[in-house]
N, C-alpha and C positions, 0 to 999 in steps of 0.2 A: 831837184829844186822844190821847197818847200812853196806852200802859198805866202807866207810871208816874202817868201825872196822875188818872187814875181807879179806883189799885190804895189797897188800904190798907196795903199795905205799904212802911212807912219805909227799910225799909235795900233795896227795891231800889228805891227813889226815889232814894236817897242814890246809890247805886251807876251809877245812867243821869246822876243830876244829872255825878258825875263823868267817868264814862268815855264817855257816848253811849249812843244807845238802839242797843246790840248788833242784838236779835234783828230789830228795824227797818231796819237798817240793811242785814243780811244779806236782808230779806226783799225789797228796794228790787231791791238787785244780782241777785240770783236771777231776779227778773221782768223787769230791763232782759236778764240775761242770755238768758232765754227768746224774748225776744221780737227779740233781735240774729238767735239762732238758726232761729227758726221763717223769718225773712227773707233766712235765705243754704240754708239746705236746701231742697230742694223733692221729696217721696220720689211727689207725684202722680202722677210717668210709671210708677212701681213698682207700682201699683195692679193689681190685677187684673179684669176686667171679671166681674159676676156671669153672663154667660151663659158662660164660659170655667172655672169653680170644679168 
């Protein structure tokens, strides 16, 4: 269930019914982009060993 489907608000029902659920959709991109990223970086060699600190 989207927030529009369980908002009481009519005009940004109206406004997703037209345009898309925006902040869903950005929310979607941002996690697939996160998690592209977490799978080509790998900063664990950068670590520092706690008897070395």
């Amino acid at each position: 269930m989207s927030f529009a489907e369980a908002s009481d608000a009519p005009i940004y029902a109206g406004l997703v019914e037209e345009q898309g659920d925006v902040p869903a959709e950005v929310r979607r991109v941002a996690e697939e982009t996160l998690q592209e990223v977490e799978g080509l970086l790998d900063f664990s060699a950068m670590r520092v060993p706690a008897g070395a600190r």
